[in-house]
C-alpha positions in Angstrom: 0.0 0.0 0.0 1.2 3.4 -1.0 2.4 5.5 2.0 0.8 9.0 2.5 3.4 11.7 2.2 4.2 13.9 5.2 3.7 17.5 5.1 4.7 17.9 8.2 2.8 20.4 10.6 2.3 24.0 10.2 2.1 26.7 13.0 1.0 29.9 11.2 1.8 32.8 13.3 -0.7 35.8 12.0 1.4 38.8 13.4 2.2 40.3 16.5 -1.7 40.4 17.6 -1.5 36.9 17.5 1.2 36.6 19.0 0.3 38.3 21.6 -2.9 36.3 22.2 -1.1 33.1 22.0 0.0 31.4 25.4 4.0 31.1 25.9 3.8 27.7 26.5 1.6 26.9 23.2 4.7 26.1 20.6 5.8 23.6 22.9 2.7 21.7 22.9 2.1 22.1 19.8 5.4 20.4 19.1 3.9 17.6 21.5 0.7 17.4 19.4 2.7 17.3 16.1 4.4 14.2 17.2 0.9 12.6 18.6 -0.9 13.6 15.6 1.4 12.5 12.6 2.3 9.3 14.4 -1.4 8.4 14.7 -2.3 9.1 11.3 0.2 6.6 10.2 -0.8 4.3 12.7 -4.2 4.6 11.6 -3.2 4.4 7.9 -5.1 7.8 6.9 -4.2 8.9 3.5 -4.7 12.8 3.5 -5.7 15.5 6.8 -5.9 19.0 7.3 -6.8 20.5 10.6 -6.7 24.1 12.2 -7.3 25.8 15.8 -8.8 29.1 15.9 -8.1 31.9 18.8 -10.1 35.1 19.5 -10.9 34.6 15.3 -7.8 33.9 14.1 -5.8 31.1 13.1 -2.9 29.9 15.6 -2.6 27.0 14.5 -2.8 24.8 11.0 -1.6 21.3 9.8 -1.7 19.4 6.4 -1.1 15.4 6.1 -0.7 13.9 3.2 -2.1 12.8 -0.1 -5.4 14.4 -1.2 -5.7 12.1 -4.3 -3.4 9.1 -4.2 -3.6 8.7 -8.1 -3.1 11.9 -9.2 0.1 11.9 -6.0 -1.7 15.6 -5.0 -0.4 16.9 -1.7 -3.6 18.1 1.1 -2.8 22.3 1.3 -5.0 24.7 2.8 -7.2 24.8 -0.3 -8.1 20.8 -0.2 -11.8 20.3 -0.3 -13.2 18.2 2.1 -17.2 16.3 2.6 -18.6 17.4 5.5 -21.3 15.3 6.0 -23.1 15.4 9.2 -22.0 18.6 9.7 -24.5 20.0 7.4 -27.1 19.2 9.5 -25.6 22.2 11.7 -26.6 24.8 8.8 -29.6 23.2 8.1 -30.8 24.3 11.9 -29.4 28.0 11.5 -31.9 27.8 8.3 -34.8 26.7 10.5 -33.5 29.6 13.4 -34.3 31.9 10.5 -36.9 31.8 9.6 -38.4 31.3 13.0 -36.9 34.7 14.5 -38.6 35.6 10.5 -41.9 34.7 12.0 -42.4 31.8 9.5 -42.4 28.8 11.9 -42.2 28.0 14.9 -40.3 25.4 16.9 -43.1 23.8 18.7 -45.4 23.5 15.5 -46.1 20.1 13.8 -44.0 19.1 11.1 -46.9 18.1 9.1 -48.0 21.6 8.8 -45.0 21.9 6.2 -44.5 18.1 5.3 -48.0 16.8 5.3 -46.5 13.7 3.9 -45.5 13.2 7.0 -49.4 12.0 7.9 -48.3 9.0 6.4 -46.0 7.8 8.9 -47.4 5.1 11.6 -47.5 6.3 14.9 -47.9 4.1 17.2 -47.3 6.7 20.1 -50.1 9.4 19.3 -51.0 11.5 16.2 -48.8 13.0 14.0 -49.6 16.2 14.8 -47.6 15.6 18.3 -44.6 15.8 16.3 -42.6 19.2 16.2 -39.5 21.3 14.5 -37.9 21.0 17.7 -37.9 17.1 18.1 -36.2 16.8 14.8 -34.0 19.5 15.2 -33.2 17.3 18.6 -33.0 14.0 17.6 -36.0 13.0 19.1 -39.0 12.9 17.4 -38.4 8.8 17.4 -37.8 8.4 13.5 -35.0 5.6 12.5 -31.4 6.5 12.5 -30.7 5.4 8.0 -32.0 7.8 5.5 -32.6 5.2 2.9 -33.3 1.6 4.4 -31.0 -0.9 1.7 -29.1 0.0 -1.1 -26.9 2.7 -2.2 -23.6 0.1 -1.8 -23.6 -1.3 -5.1 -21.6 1.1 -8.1 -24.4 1.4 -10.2 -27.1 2.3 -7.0 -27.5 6.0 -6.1 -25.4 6.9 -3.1 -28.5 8.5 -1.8 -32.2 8.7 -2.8 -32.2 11.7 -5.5 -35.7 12.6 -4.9 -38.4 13.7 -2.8 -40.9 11.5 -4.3 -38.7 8.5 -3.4 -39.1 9.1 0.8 -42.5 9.9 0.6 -43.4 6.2 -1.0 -41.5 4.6 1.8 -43.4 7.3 4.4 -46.6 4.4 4.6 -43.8 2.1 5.6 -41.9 4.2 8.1 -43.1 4.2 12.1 -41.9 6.3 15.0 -40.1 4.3 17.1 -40.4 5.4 20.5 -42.8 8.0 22.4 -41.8 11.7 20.5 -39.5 13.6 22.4 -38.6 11.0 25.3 -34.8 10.6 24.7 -32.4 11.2 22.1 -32.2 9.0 19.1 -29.5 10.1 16.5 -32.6 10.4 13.1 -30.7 11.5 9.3 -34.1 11.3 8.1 -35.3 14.3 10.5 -33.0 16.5 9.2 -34.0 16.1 5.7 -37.8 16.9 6.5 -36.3 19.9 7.9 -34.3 20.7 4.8 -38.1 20.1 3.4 -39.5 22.4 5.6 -36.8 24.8 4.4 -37.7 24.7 0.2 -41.7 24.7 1.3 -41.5 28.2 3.1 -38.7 30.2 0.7 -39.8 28.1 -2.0 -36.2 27.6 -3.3 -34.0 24.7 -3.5 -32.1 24.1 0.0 -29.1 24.4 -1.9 -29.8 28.2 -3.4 -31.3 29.0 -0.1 -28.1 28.3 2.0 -25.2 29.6 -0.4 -27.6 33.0 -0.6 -28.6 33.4 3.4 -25.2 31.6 4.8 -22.4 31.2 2.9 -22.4 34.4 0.6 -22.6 36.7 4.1 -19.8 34.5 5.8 -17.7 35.0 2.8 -17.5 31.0 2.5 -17.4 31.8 -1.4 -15.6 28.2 -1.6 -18.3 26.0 -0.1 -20.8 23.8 -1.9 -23.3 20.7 -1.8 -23.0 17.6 -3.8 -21.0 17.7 -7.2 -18.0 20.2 -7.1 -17.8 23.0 -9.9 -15.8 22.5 -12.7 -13.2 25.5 -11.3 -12.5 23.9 -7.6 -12.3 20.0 -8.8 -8.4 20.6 -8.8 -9.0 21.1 -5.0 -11.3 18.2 -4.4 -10.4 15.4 -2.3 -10.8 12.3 -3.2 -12.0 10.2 -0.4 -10.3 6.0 0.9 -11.2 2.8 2.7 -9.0 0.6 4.5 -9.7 -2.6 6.2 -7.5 -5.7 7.0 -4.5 -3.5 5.2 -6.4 -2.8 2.3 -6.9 0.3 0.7 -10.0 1.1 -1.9 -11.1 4.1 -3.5 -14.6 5.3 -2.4 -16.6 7.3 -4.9 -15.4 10.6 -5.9 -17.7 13.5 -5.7 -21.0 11.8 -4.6 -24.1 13.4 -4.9 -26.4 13.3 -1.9 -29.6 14.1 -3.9 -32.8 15.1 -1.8 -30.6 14.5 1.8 -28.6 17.1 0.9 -29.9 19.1 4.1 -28.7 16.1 6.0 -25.1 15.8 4.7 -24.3 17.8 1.0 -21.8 19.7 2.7 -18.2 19.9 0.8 -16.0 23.0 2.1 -12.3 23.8 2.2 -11.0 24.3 5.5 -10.4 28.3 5.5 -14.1 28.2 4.3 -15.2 26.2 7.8 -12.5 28.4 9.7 -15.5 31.5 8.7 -18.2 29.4 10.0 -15.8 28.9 13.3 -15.5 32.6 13.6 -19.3 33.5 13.1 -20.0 30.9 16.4 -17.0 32.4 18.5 -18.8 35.5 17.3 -16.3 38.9 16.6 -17.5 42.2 17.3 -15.8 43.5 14.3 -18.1 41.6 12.2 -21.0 41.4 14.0 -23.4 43.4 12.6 -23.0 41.1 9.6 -23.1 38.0 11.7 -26.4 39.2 13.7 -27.8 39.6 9.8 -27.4 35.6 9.5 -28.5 34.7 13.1 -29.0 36.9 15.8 -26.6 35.9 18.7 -28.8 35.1 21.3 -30.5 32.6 18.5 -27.5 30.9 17.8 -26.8 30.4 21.6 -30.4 29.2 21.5 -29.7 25.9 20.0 -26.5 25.4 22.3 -28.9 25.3 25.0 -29.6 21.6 26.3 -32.9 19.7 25.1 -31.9 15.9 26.4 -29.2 14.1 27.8 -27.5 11.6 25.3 -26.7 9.3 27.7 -29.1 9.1 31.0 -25.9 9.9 33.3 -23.1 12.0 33.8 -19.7 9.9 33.0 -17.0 10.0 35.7 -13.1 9.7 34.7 -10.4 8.0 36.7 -9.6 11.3 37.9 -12.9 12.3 39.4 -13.9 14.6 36.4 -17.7 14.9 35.3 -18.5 14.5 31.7 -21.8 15.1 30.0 -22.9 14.3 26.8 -26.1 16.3 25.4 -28.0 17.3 22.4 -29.0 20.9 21.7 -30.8 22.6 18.7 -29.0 20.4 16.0 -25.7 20.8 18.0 -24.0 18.7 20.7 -22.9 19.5 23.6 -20.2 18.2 25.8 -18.7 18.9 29.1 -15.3 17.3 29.3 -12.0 18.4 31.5 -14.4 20.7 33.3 -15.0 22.4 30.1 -18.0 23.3 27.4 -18.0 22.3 24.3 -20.1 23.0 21.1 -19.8 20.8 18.1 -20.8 18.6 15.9 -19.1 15.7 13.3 -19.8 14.1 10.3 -18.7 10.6 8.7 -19.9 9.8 4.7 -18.4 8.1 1.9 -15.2 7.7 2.9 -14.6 11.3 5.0 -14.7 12.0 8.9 -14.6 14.7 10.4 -15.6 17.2 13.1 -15.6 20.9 14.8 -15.6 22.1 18.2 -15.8 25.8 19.9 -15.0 26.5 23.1 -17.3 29.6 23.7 -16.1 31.1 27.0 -12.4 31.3 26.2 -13.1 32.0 22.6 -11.3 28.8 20.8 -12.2 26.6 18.6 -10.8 23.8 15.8 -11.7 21.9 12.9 -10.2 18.7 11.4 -10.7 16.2 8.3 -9.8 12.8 7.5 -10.2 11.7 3.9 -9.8 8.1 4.9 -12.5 5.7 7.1 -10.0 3.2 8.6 -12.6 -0.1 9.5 -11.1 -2.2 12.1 -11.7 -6.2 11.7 -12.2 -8.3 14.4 -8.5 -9.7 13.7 -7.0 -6.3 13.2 -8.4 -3.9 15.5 -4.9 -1.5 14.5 -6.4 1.0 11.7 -9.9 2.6 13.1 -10.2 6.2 12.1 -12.9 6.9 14.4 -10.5 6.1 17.4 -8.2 8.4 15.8 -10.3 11.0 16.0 -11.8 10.6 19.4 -7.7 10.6 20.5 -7.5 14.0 18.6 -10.3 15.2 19.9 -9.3 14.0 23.9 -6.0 15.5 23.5 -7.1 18.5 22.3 -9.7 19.4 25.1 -6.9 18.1 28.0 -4.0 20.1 26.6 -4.9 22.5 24.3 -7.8 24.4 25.0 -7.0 24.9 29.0 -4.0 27.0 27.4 -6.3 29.6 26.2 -8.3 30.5 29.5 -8.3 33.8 30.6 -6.5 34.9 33.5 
């Protein structure tokens, strides 16, 4: 198997401001974290990376691993375009805060008022019409976990269903499997009635509606859904498998179809380091940030709806750790810190964000390959990868930045 070329890691070091903002004891961890973090990605066999930290809205920190297309031997640099999957689901819910503080919607209405399709559905817990924005937007209006349930694994299959009309035949043969807003139950199919919701009230295409109301205002004038213009395709990652030593090629430039709204997301990283900086918030910008989503709506959906697990964790060292769901966000408490985030895992990508609010950091990072452990080789398993990053960061990283 081909090895991934080293970059090496990259501290960027944006003037004397940010200097001056950075802790005197940040290079050397950051050396520390170079080591960790190269070593694992070639432990973990992962072809191409790219991650950066964020401080008081700028960048302290950036790194790029590795190959972003093993065929064509192109290097990951700051302009490599990654699939966000998941992720989407975050602007999908600034969408819906929209047009809410708009006075289109609200959060407690049913969802069949803007999907009556929706009626269809067997509920085995209550009407329908019990059924709200907000449950969806919180995992827990008790639909199933798979958008689409077979298919889509075979090269001549869609990777996802293309059309609307395609969900709403299997709606007569979809239930609600719990009692609606009980507990949290991780739904892709929520989201995309959301993204439904979304085209039924502007009555554009999700798509249009996000570039013009999002993107366009946070100047993410690189960020797309599904197939990538013919301009940025020299940018474009390409995306791996590996299992039992193995590598394959997953498809290149997949099209998501009608779940776009759920996880069409493709975006280079200084793109996503934008998004970053309009949930830190910046008071030089925020006029323009209050004209996508008014601050105290944003924090809003950071606020707890359920736990994700029924009880706080305890570590070996007597530290608390709680896991919950907010307004299509998660929420963590870990190291006796808060965290805002959310990841994303499709054809081939990983990846995930999270922003520290109170001390004003944040970071973003990408994997362009899914590592599958066997039950013989347990060694390669991208997903432990990044749960390592993403415990090392919060333990040694982000305590660095806390005020005085």
């Amino acid at each position: 198997m081909q090895r991934a070329v080293t970059l090496g890691f990259a501290l960027v070091w944006l003037g004397t401001i940010a200097m001056a903002q950075t802790p005197k004891d940040f290079a050397q961890v950051n050396q520390e974290f170079k080591a960790f973090y190269e070593q694992k990605l070639k432990q973990h066999g992962i072809m191409g990376s790219s991650l950066m930290l964020v401080h008081d809205n700028r960048i302290v920190a950036q790194h790029f691993y590795g190959l972003a297309h093993v065929e064509q031997n192109r290097a990951v640099d700051e302009n490599t375009i990654y699939h966000w999957a998941s992720i989407t689901k975050t602007f999908t819910g600034i969408a819906i805060m929209q047009l809410r503080d708009r006075g289109l919607l609200k959060l407690d209405d049913p969802i069949i008022k803007y999907v009556p399709e929706l009626k269809a559905v067997h509920n085995p817990f209550g009407p329908m019409e019990a059924i709200t924005i907000r449950q969806l937007m919180s995992h827990s209006a008790g639909f199933r976990d798979g958008t689409w349930p077979w298919g889509g694994d075979k090269e001549w299959q869609p990777h996802e269903p293309q059309y609307w009309s395609q969900l709403v035949a299997m709606l007569p043969y979809t239930e609600i499997l719990f009692k609606p807003g009980s507990k949290f139950s991780y739904s892709n199919p929520g989201i995309v009635y959301l993204g439904r919701v979304i085209e039924t009230l502007t009555k554009e295409d999700y798509e249009v509606y996000i570039d013009k109301n999002i993107f366009k205002p946070l100047e993410m004038y690189r960020s797309y859904f599904d197939t990538t213009p013919y301009h940025l395709l020299k940018h474009r990652s390409h995306s791996y498998y590996l299992q039992a030593g193995q590598r394959t090629s997953a498809r290149f430039d997949v099209d998501t179809g009608i779940t776009v709204s759920n996880g069409g997301l493709n975006s280079p990283l200084p793109d996503m380091v934008k998004y970053l900086n309009f949930l830190l918030g910046d008071p030089s910008k925020q006029d323009v940030y209050d004209g996508v989503l008014k601050r105290a709506s944003l924090e809003e959906m950071w606020q707890p709806q359920l736990p994700i697990t029924p009880e706080a964790m305890v570590t070996p060292d007597g530290k608390n750790r709680k896991n919950q769901i907010g307004l299509c966000y998660f929420i963590e408490d870990n190291f006796g810190q808060h965290f805002i985030g959310h990841s994303g895992g499709q054809n081939g990508f990983i990846s995930h964000f999270y922003v520290r609010p109170d001390n004003r950091t944040a970071y973003v990072v990408a994997y362009n390959t899914h590592a599958i452990p066997t039950e013989k080789d347990k060694a390669q398993d991208t997903r432990q990868l990044d749960h390592e990053v993403k415990e090392w960061l919060f333990e040694r990283v982000f305590p660095l930045f806390n005020k005085p």
